[in-house]
N, C-alpha and C positions, 0 to 999 in steps of 0.2 A: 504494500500500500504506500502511495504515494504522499505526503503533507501538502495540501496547499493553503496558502496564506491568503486570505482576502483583506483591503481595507478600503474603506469607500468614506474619502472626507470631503472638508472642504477649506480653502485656504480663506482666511481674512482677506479681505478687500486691499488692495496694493503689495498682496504679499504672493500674488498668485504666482507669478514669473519666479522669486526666490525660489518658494514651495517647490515649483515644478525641478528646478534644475535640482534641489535636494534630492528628493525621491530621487529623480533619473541618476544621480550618482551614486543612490544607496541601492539601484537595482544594475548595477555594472558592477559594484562589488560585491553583489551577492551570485551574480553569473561568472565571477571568476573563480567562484571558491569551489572547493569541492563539496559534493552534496548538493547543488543546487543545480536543477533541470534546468529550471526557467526562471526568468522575473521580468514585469513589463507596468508601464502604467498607461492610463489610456484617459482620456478629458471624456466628462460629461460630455452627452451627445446636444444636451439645449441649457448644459449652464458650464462655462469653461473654471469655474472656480471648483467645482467637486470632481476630484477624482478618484478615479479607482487602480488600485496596486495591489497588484498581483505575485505569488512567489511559488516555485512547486521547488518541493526538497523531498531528497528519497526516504526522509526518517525523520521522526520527533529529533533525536540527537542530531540530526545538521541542520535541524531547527532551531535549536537554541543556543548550539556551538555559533552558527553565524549571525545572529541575532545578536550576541552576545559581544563577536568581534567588529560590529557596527556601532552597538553601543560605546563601546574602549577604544575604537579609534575617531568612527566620522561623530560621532554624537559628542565627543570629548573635544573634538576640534572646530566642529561649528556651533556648538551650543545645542544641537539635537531640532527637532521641526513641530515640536509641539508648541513652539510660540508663535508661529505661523496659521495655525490652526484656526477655524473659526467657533470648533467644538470638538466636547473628544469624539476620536474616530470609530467606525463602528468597524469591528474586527471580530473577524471567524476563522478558522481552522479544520481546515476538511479533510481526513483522509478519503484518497480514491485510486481506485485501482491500476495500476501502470498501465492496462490493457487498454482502459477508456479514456485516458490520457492519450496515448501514442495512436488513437485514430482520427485525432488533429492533427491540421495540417498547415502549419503556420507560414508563414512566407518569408525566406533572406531577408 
């Protein structure tokens, strides 16, 4: 079984553009690491301040090993993106089957 990470926010008004380039940088270090299939974030389809971030890891442990190496390196160095926030985030945790996973078909 597969983890995947859901977070569906939204950034405070003038924060949106920081917001975004954070996430996107804490989902390039999350795809270099080992354990981690995928990560991506995507804008609201009709409001560009809420978005959604995504992560899939092959285990609860490189769930929280990398989580953990986010927090101790990018979150220590930028101050972390909950000040960005316009509330807290709503966040889920799903396990799913590798099978139903790999018959997506994502694009380069």
């Amino acid at each position: 079984m597969l983890w995947v990470e859901t977070i569906v926010c939204s950034a405070k008004k003038g924060s949106d553009a920081r917001l975004r380039r954070m996430l996107l940088a804490r989902q390039e270090f999350k795809r270099r690491q080992s354990g981690c299939v995928g990560a991506w974030v995507g804008n609201g389809a009709e409001d560009s301040l809420m978005l959604l971030v995504q992560s899939v890891y092959q285990s609860a442990s490189d769930w929280k090993r990398i989580s953990d190496e986010i927090k101790n390196t990018l979150d220590s160095e930028d101050g972390g993106v909950e000040s960005l926030l316009l509330g807290p985030p709503l966040v889920g945790i799903f396990e799913i089957p590798a099978s139903e996973l790999s018959n997506l078909q994502f694009p380069e």
